[in-house]
C-alpha positions as CSV (number, residue, x, y, z in Angstrom):
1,X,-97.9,-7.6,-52.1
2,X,-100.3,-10.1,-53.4
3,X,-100.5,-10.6,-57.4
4,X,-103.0,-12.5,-59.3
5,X,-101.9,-13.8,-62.9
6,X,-104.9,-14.9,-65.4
7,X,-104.0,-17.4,-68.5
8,X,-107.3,-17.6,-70.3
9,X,-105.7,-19.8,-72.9
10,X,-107.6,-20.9,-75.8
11,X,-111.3,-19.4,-74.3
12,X,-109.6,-16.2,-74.7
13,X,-111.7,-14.5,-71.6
14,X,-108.8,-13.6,-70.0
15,X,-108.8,-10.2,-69.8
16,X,-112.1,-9.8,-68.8
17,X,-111.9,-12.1,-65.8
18,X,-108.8,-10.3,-64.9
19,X,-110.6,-7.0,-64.9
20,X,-113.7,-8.4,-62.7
21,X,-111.1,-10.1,-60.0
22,X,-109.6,-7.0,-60.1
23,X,-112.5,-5.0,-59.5
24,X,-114.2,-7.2,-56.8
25,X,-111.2,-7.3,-55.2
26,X,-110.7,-3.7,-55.2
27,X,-107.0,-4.2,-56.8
28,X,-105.7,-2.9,-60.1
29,X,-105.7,-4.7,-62.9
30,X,-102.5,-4.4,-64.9
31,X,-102.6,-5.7,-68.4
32,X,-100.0,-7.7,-70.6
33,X,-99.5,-4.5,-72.4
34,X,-98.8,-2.6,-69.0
35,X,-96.1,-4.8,-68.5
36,X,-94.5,-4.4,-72.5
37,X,-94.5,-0.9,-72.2
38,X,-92.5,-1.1,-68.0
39,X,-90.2,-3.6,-70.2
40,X,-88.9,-0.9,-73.1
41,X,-89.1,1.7,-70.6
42,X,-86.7,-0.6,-68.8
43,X,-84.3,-1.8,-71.7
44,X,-85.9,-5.8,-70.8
45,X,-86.5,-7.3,-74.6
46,X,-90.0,-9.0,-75.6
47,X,-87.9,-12.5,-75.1
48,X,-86.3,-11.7,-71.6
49,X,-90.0,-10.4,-70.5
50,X,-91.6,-13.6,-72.0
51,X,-88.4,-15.4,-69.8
52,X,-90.1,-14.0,-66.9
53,X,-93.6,-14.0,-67.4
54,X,-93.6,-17.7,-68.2
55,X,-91.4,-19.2,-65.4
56,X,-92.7,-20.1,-62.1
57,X,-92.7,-19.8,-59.5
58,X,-92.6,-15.9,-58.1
59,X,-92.2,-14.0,-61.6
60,X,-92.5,-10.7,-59.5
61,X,-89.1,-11.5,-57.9
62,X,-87.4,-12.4,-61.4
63,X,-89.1,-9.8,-62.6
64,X,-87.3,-7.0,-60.4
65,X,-84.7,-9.3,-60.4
66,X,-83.7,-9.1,-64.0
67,X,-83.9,-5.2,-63.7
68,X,-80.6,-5.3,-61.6
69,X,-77.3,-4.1,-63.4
């Protein structure tokens, strides 16, 4: 599975980017807020998502990772 990750940083076009790579890629385009609400859902806090999110490489694996008892 192929994932694409968008920092738009202090241009703040982000999202909008995200959604037209997404789009012309024919992909969906999950959004930050996607991902909060999967974490709650999950029991992950905001700090052990941000963990995640913000390491590199391979987040996705950490990600499913950290979901392990």
């Amino acid at each position: 599975m192929a994932i694409v990750t968008i920092f738009g940083g202090t241009f703040g076009d982000d999202e909008r980017i995200a959604v037209d790579v997404a789009l012309s890629l024919g992909w969906r385009y999950l959004s930050r807020e996607i991902l909060v609400d999967a974490a709650e859902i999950c029991d992950v806090s905001q700090t052990k998502l941000n963990e995640i999110l913000e390491k590199e490489p391979h987040w996705w694996a950490r990600w499913l990772e950290n979901l392990r008892p």
